[in-house]
C-alpha positions as CSV (number, residue, x, y, z in Angstrom):
1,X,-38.4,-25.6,-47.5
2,X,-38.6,-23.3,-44.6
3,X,-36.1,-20.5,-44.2
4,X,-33.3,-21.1,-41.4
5,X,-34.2,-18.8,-38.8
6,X,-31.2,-15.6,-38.6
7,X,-29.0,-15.6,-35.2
8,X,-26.8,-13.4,-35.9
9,X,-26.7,-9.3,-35.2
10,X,-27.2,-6.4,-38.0
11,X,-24.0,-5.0,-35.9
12,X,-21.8,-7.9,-37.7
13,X,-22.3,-6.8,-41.5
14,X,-20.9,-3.0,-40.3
15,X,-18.4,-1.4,-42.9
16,X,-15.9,-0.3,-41.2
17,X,-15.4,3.0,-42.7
18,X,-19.2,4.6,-42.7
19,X,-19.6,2.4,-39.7
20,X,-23.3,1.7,-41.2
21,X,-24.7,-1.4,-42.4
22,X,-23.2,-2.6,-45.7
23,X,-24.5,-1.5,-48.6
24,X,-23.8,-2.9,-52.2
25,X,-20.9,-4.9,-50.0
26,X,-17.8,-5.5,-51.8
27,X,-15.1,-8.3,-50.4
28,X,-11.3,-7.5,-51.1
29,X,-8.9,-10.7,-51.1
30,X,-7.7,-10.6,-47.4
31,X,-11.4,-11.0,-46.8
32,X,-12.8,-7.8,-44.9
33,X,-16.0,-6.2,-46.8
34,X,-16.9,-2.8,-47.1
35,X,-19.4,-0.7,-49.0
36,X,-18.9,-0.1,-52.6
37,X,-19.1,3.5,-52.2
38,X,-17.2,4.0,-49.0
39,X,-14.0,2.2,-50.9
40,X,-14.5,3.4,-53.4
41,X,-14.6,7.1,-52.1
42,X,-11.2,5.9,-50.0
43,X,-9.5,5.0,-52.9
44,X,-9.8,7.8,-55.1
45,X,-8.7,10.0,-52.4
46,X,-5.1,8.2,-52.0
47,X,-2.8,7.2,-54.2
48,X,-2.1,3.7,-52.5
49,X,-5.1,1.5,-52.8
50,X,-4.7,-0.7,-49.6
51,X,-7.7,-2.3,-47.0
52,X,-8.8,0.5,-44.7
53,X,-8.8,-2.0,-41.8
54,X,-5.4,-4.5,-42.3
55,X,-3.9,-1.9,-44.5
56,X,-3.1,-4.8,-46.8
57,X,-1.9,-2.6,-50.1
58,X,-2.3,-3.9,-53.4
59,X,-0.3,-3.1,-56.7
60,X,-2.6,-2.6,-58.9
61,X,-6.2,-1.6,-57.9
62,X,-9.0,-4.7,-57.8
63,X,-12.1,-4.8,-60.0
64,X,-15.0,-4.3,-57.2
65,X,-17.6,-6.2,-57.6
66,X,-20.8,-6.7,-55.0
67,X,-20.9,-9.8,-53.0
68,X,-24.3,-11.3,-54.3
69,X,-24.9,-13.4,-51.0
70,X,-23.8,-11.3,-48.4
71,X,-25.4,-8.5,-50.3
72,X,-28.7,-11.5,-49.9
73,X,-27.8,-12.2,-46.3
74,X,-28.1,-8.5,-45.2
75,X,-31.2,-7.7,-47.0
76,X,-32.8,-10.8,-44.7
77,X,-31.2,-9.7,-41.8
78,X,-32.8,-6.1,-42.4
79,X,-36.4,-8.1,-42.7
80,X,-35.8,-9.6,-39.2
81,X,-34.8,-6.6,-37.6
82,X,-37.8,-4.8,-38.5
83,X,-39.9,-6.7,-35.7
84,X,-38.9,-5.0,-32.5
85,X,-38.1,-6.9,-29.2
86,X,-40.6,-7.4,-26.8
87,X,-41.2,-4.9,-24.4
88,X,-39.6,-6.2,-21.2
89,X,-40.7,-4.8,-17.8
90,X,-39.3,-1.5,-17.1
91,X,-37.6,-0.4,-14.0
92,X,-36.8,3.0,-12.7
93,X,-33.2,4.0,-12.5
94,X,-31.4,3.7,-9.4
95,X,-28.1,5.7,-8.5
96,X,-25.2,3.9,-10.7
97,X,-27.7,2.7,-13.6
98,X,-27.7,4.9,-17.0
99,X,-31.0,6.9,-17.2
100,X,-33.2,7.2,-20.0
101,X,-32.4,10.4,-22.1
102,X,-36.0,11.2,-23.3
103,X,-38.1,10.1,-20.1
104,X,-39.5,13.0,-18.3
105,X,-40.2,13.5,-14.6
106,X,-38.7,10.0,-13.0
107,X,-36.5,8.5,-16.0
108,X,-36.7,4.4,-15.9
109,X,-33.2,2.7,-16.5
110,X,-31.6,2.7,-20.0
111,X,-31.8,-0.5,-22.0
112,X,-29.5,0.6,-24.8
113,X,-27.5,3.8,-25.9
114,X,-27.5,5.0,-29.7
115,X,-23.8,5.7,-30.7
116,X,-25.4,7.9,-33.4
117,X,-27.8,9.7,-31.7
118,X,-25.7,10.1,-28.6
119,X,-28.0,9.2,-26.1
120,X,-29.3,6.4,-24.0
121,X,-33.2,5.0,-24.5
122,X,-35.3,2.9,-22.2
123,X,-37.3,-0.1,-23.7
124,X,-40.4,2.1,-24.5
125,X,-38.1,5.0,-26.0
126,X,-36.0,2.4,-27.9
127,X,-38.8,1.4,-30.2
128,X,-38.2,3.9,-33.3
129,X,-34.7,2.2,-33.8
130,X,-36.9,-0.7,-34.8
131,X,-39.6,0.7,-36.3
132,X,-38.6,4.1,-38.3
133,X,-36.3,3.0,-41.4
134,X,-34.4,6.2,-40.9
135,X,-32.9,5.1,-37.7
136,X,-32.4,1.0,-38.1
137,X,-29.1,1.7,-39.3
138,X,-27.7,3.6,-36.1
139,X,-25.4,1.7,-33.8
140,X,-26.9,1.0,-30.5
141,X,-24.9,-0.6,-28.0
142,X,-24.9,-1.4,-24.0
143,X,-26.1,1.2,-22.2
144,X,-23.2,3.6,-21.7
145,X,-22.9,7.1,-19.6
146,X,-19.7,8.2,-21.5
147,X,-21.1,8.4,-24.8
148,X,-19.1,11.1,-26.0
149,X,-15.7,9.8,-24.7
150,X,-16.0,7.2,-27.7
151,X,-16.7,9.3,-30.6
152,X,-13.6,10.9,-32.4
153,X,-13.8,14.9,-31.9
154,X,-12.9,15.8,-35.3
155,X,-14.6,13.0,-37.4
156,X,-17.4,12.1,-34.8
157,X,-16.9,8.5,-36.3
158,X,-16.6,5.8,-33.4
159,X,-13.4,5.2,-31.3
160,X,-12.6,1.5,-32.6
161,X,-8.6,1.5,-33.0
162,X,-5.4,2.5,-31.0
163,X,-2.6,4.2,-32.6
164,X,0.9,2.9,-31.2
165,X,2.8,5.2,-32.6
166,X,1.3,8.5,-31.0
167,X,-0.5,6.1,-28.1
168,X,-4.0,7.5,-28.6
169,X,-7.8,5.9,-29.9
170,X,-8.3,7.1,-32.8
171,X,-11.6,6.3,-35.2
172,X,-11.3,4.8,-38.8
173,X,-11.1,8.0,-40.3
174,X,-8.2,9.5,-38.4
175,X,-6.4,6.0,-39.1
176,X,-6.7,6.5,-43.0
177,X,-5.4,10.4,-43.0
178,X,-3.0,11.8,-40.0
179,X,-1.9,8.3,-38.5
180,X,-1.4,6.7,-42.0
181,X,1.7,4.4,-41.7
182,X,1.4,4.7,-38.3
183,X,1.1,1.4,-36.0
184,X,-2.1,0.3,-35.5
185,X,-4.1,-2.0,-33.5
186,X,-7.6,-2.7,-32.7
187,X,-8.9,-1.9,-28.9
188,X,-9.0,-5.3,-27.8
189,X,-5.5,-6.1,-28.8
190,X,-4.0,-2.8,-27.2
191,X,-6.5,-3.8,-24.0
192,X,-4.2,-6.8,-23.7
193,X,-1.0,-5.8,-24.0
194,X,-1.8,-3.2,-21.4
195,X,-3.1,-5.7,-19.1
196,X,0.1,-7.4,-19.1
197,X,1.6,-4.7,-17.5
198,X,-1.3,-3.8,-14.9
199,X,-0.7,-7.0,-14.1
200,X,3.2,-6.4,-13.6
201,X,2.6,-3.3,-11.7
202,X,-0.1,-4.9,-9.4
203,X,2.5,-7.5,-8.3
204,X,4.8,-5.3,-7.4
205,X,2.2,-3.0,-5.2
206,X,1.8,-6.4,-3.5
207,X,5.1,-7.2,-3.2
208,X,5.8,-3.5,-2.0
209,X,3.0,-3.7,0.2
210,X,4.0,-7.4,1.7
211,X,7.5,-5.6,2.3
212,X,6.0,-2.5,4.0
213,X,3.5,-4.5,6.2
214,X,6.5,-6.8,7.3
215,X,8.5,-3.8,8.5
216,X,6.2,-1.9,10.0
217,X,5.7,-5.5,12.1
218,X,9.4,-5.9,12.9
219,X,9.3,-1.8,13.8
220,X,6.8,-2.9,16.5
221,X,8.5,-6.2,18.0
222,X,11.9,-3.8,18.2
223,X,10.2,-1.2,20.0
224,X,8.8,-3.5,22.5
225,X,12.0,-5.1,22.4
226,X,13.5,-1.6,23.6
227,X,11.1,-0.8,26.0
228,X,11.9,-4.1,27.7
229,X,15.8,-3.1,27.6
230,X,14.9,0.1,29.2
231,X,13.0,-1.5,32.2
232,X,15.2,-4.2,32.5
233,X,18.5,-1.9,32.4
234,X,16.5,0.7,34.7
235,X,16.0,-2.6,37.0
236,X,19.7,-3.1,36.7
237,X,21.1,0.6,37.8
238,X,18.2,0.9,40.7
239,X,19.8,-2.3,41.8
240,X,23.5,-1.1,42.1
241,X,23.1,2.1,42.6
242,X,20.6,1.6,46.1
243,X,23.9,0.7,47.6
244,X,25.9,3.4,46.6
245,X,23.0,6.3,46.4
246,X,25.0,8.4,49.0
247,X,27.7,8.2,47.2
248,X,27.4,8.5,43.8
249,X,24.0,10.0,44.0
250,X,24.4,13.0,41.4
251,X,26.2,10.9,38.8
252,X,22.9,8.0,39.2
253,X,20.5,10.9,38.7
254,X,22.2,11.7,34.7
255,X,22.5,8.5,34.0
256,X,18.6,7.9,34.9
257,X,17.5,10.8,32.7
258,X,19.9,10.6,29.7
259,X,18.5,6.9,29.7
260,X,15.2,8.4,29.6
261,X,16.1,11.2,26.9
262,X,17.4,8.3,24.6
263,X,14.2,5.9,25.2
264,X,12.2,8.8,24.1
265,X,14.6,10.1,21.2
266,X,14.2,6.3,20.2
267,X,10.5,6.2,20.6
268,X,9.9,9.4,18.3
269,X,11.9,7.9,15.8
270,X,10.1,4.8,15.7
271,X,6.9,6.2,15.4
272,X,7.9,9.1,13.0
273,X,9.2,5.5,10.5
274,X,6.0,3.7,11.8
275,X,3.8,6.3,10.7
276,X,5.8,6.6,7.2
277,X,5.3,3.1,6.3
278,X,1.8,3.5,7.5
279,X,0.9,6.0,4.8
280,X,3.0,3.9,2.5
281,X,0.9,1.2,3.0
282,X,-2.4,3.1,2.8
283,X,-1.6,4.3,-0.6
284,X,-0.1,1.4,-2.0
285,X,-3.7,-0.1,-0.6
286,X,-5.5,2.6,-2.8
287,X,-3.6,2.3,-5.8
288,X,-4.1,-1.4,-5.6
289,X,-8.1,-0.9,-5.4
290,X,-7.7,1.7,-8.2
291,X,-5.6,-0.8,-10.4
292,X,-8.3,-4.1,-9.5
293,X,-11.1,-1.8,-10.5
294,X,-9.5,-0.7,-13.7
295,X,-8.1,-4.6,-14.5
296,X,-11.6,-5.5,-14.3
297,X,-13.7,-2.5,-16.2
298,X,-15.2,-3.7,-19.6
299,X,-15.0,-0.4,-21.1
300,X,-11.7,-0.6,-23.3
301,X,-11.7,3.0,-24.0
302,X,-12.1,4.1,-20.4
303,X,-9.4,1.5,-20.0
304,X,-7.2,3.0,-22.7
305,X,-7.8,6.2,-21.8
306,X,-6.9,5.8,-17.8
307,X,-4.4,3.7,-17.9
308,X,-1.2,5.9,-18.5
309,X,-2.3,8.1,-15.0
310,X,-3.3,4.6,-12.9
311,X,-1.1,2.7,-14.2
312,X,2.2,4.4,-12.6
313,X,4.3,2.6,-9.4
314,X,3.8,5.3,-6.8
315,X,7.6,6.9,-5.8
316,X,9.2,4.4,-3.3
317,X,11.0,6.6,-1.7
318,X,14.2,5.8,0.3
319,X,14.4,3.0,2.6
320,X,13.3,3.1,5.9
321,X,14.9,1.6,8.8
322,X,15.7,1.8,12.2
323,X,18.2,0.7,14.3
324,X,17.9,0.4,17.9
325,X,20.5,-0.5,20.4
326,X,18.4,-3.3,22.3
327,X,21.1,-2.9,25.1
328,X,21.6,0.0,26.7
329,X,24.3,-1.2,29.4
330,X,26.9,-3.3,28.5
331,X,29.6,-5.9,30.3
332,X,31.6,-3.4,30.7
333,X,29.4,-1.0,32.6
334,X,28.0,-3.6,35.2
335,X,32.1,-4.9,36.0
336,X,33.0,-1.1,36.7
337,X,29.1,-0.6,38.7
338,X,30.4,-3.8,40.7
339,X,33.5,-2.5,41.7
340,X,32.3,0.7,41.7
341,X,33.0,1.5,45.5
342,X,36.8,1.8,44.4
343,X,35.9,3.7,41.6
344,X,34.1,6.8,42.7
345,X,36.1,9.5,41.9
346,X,36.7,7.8,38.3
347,X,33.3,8.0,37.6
348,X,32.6,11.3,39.3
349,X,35.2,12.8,36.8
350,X,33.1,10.9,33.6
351,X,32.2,13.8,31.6
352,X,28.2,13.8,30.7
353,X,27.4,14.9,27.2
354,X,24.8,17.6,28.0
355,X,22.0,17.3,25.3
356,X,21.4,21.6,23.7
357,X,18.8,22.6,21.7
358,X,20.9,23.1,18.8
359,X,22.6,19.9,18.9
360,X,19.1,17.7,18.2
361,X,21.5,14.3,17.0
362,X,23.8,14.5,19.7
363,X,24.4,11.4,21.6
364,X,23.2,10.8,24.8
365,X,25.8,10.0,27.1
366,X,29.3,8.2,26.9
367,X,29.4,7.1,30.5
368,X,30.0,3.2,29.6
369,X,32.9,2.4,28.4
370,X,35.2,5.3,27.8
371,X,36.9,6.2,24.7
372,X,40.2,4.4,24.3
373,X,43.1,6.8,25.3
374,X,45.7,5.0,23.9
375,X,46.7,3.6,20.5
376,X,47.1,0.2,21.6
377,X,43.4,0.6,23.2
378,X,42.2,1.8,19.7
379,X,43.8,-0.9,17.8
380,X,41.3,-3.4,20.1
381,X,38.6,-2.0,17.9
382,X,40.2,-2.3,14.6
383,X,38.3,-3.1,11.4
384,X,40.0,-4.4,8.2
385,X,38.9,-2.0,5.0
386,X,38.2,-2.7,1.4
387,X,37.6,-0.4,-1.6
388,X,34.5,-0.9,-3.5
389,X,36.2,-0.5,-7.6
390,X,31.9,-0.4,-8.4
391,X,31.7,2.8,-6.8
392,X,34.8,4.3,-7.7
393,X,35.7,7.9,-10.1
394,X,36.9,7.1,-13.6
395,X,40.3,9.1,-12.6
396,X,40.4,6.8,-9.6
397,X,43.0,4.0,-9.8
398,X,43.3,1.1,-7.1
399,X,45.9,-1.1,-6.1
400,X,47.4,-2.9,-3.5
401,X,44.4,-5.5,-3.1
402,X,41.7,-2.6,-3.2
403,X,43.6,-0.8,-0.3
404,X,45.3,1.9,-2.0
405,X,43.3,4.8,-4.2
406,X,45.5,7.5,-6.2
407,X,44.1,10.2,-8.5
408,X,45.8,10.6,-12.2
409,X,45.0,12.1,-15.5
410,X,44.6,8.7,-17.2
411,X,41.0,7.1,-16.6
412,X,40.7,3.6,-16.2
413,X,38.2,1.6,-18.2
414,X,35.8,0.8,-15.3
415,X,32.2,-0.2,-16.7
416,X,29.3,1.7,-15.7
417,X,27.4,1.0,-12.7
418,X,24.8,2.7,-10.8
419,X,27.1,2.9,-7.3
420,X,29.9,4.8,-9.5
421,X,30.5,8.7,-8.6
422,X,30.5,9.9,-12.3
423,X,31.6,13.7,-11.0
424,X,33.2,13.9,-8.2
425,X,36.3,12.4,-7.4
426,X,35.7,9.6,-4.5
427,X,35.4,6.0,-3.8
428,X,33.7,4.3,-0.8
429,X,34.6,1.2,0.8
430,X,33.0,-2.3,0.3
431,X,32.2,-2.9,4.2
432,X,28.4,-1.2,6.1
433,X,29.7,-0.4,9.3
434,X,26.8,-0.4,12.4
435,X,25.8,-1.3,15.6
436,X,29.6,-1.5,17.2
437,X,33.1,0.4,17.6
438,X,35.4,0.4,14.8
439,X,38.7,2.2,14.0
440,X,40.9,1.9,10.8
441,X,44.0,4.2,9.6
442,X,44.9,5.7,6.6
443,X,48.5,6.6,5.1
444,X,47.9,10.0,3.0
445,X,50.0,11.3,0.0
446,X,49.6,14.5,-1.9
447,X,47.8,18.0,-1.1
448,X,44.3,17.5,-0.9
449,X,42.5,14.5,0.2
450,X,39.0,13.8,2.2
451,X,38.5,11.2,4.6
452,X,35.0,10.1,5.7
453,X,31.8,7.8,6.2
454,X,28.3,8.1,4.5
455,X,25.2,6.2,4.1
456,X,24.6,4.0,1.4
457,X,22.1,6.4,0.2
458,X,24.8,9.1,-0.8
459,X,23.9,10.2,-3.9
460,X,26.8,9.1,-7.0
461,X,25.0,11.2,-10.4
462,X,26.1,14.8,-10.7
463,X,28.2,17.2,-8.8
464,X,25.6,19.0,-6.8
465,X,25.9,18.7,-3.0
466,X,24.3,15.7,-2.7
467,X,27.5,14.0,-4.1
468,X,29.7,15.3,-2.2
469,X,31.6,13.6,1.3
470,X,30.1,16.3,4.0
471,X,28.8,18.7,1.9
472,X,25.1,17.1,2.7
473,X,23.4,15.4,5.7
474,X,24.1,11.8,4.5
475,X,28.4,11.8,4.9
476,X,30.7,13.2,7.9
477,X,34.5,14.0,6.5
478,X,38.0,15.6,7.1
479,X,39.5,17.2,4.9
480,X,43.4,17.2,4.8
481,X,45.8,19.2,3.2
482,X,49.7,20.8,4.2
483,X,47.7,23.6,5.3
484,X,45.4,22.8,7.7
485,X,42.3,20.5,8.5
486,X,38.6,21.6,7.4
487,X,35.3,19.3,9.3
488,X,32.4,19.1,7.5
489,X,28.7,17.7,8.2
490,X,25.7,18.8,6.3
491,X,27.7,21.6,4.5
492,X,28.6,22.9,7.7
493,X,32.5,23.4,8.0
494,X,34.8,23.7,11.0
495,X,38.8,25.0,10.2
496,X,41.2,23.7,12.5
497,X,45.3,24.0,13.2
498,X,47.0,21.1,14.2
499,X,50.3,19.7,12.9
500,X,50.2,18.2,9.6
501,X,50.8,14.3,10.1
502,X,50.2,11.7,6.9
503,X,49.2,8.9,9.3
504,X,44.8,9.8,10.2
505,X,42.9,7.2,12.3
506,X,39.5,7.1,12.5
507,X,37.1,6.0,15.5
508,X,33.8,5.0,14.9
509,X,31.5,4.6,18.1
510,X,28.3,3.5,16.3
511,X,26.2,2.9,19.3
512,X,27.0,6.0,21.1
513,X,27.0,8.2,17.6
514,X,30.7,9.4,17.8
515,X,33.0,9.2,14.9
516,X,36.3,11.2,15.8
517,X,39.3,11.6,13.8
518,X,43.0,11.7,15.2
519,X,46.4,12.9,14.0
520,X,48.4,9.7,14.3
521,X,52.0,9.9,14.9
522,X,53.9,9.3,18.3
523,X,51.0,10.3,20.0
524,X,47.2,10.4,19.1
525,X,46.0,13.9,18.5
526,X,42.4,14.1,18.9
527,X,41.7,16.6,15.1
528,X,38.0,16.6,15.9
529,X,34.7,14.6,16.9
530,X,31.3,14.3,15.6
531,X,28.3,13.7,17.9
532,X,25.1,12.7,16.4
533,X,23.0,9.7,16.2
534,X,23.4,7.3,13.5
535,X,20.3,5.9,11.8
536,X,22.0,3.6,8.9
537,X,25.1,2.0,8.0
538,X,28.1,3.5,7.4
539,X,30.4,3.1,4.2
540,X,34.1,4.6,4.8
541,X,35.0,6.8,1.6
542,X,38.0,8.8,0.4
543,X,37.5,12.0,-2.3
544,X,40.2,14.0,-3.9
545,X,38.9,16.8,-6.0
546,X,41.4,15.8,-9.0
547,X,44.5,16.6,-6.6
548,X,46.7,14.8,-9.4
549,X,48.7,11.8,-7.9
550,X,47.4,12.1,-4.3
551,X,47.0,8.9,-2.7
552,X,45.2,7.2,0.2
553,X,46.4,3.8,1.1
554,X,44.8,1.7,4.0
555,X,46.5,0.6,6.4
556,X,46.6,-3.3,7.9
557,X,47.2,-2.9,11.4
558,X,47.3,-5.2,14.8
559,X,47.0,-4.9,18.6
560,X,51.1,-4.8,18.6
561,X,51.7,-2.3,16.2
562,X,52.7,0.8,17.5
């Protein structure tokens, strides 16, 4: 009977441990083969006799015997080999193929590289591996321009397995001596696992990148949005103030350009965050090409071996926003402009802000409407407050509904969470004030206390600066004591004497940047007022600096309280 015709590849009857083809094969019970000598040779080097490739360990140490038909199959499969391919039609390498190694003058393209040799052959140069005995047992593979990146530096054996443990490749060699008892795994099986989180971190570069591109389109509609407010408000004050120009002619021409000082304040703004989430989206672009071309490389060691430095989330950075006061007149403003004839010498004694080169935040005017004078004109605004217990110090106990804070020795049993100061001594409030006027009071108690606003973004880990109420450019704050009162913004710090009182109001006037605290008692005592220009939310906060049994207790007030 003729002989079945062979269809399978030398490359499949490989021991794994001489990575040659197997000679005098031997079969172990949990079925991988190897050659008599090479396990031989392993064993009597170790004490533990276990499978070089599944590390399977047996008790006592198995008879070897050679596997009489696979031994049979492999000497056929050595006949077949000895015939070479047919010589295909060459072509010349073009930029991106492999070259031939051994061509001279213009090198045609590679048909197969020589893991042995370390070098890439062309159809012509490839025919020794099939015709010189000496070299049919070398390991030829695709053709491959990193040759060297897949053999093992100290053993020169082939890169075929991935040690968990120290998260390298390593060859079979290194797995039987320094990473023995280490965690294991062949490159395909590591190649996986990885993928599974390229795949991960590509969703979120979309998701990232979705987000970006959607704010850097709501950026654009609110610019155009302000630019229109501008026009239409400049529309407005032409309007009223043509009838009045003799009159009120000096007050219509700071009001025209502190209108046009804030539209362009605004503007650079916007385009300083436009440009930001421009790059953002740029890189997270890049990465995402990066992290596409390595999903879809074939080359698991080049995979393997790139994936730890592509296969990192770029830093996201603090969120961007930007808030823009569509209107810039108000209700307000176009009653008093209507009546305005009556009013001149009211609005001719309107103080101006004047903008300074070392006040870059300060707001740009308060013409419309005046801060209230009086309490009851204060308590119009007022905003009901609640601790937040997520973000408050250990030492920090709260009562009252979450409306009164007081520092003790004893720490409460709060559970962690990532919005809790864990050094210094403070608590913030649950509610984001923006975009209006608000005013609360506070009843204080003790000798040292700090009251103040800051971003969400206020760092809570730590004691540095970058914790602390005022002491950094994220948080405004007053700081009270018997003593006297202390300012602070940005670590910059203002002493002032005024009469102690317990009773402090504050006024926020987002819009307009002002946020000014007053001694309240009969009278309201303006302490000191902050001009700047508010670009995020602001959380109301109270700090202590351990002052044992100091308290700060919010107070619920009305229009008729007085």
């Amino acid at each position: 009977m003729a002989e079945a015709q062979l269809f399978i590849s030398q490359d499949e009857f490989t021991c794994s441990v001489c990575l040659d083809t197997l000679t005098d094969p031997v079969s172990l019970h949990c079925g991988h083969s190897f050659c008599l000598k090479c396990l031989t040779d392993c064993w009597d080097q170790s004490q533990v006799c276990s499978c070089p490739q599944c590390r399977h360990i047996f008790m006592l140490r198995p008879e070897l015997k050679r596997n009489t038909l696979l031994n049979e199959v492999i000497k056929k499969l050595k006949k077949t080999a000895l015939t070479p391919p047919p010589l295909q039609s060459q072509n010349y390498a073009s930029p991106g193929d492999v070259e031939c190694d051994f061509c001279t003058g213009k090198k045609f393209r590679a048909v197969m590289s020589c893991l042995t040799c370390m070098a890439s052959y062309c159809q012509t140069h490839l025919r020794p591996h099939y015709e010189i005995a000496a070299w049919k047992g070398h390991k030829l593979v695709d053709p491959d321009r990193n040759l060297l990146e897949k053999l093992c530096e100290k053993h020169q054996k082939f890169l075929e397995m991935f040690c968990r443990t120290d998260k390298t490749c390593i060859c079979m060699m290194c797995g039987m001596t320094e990473h023995d008892g280490h965690e294991k795994v062949e490159l395909e099986t590591e190649r996986e696992e990885k993928q599974k989180q390229l795949g991960a971190t590509q969703s979120e570069i979309r998701r990232r990148l979705e987000e970006k591109e959607k704010k850097l389109r709501e950026m654009r509609r609110t610019v155009e949005k302000m630019k229109l407010s501008v026009e239409i408000v400049m529309g407005e004050h032409e309007k009223n103030f043509t009838d009045l120009i003799h009159c009120i002619e000096e007050a219509h021409k700071k009001l025209t350009e502190n209108i046009r000082e804030q539209e362009k304040r605004e503007m650079e703004k916007a385009e300083g965050v436009m440009e930001q989430l421009e790059k953002e989206i740029e890189e997270l672009k890049r990465r995402e090409a990066e992290l596409k071309e390595l999903s879809e490389t074939k080359d698991h060691l080049h995979f393997l071996k790139t994936f730890s430095s592509r296969c990192v989330l770029p830093p996201n950075g603090d969120s961007l926003s930007f808030t823009v006061t569509a209107d810039f007149s108000s209700e307000d403003l176009l009653k008093e402009l209507s009546c305005l004839k009556k009013s001149l010498e009211k609005i001719n004694q309107w103080d101006f802000l004047p903008l300074t080169p070392s006040d870059r935040e300060a707001p740009i005017f308060t013409l419309w409407p005046p801060e209230p004078q009086s309490r009851d004109e204060f308590l119009q605004y007022f905003c009901p407050l609640t601790l937040d217990i997520n973000t408050a110090h250990r030492v920090l106990h709260l009562s009252q509904g979450n409306k009164k804070v007081t520092c003790e020795w004893e720490k409460a049993n709060y559970p962690d969470h990532p919005d809790r100061f864990d050094h210094c001594v403070q608590v913030l409030c649950r509610e984001a004030l923006t975009g209006t006027r608000c005013y609360w009071e506070v009843e204080c108690s003790g000798d040292f206390m700090m009251i103040g606003v800051a971003y969400k973004g206020l760092s809570r880990k730590g004691e540095g600066s970058e914790c602390s109420l005022g002491n950094n450019n994220k948080s405004w704050c007053l700081q009270c004591s018997h003593s006297q009162y202390s300012l602070c913004h940005n670590n910059q710090w203002t002493v002032i004497s005024a009469p102690y009182s317990p009773r402090i109001g504050v006024y926020l006037d987002w819009p307009a940047g002002s946020l000014s605290f007053y001694s309240v008692s009969h009278t309201m005592t303006l302490l000191h007022r902050f001009n700047t220009s508010f670009t995020e939310p602001l959380y109301p906060g109270f700090g202590f600096y351990l002052s044992l049994n100091s308290s700060v207790t919010i107070s619920h007030l009305t229009p008729s309280d007085h």
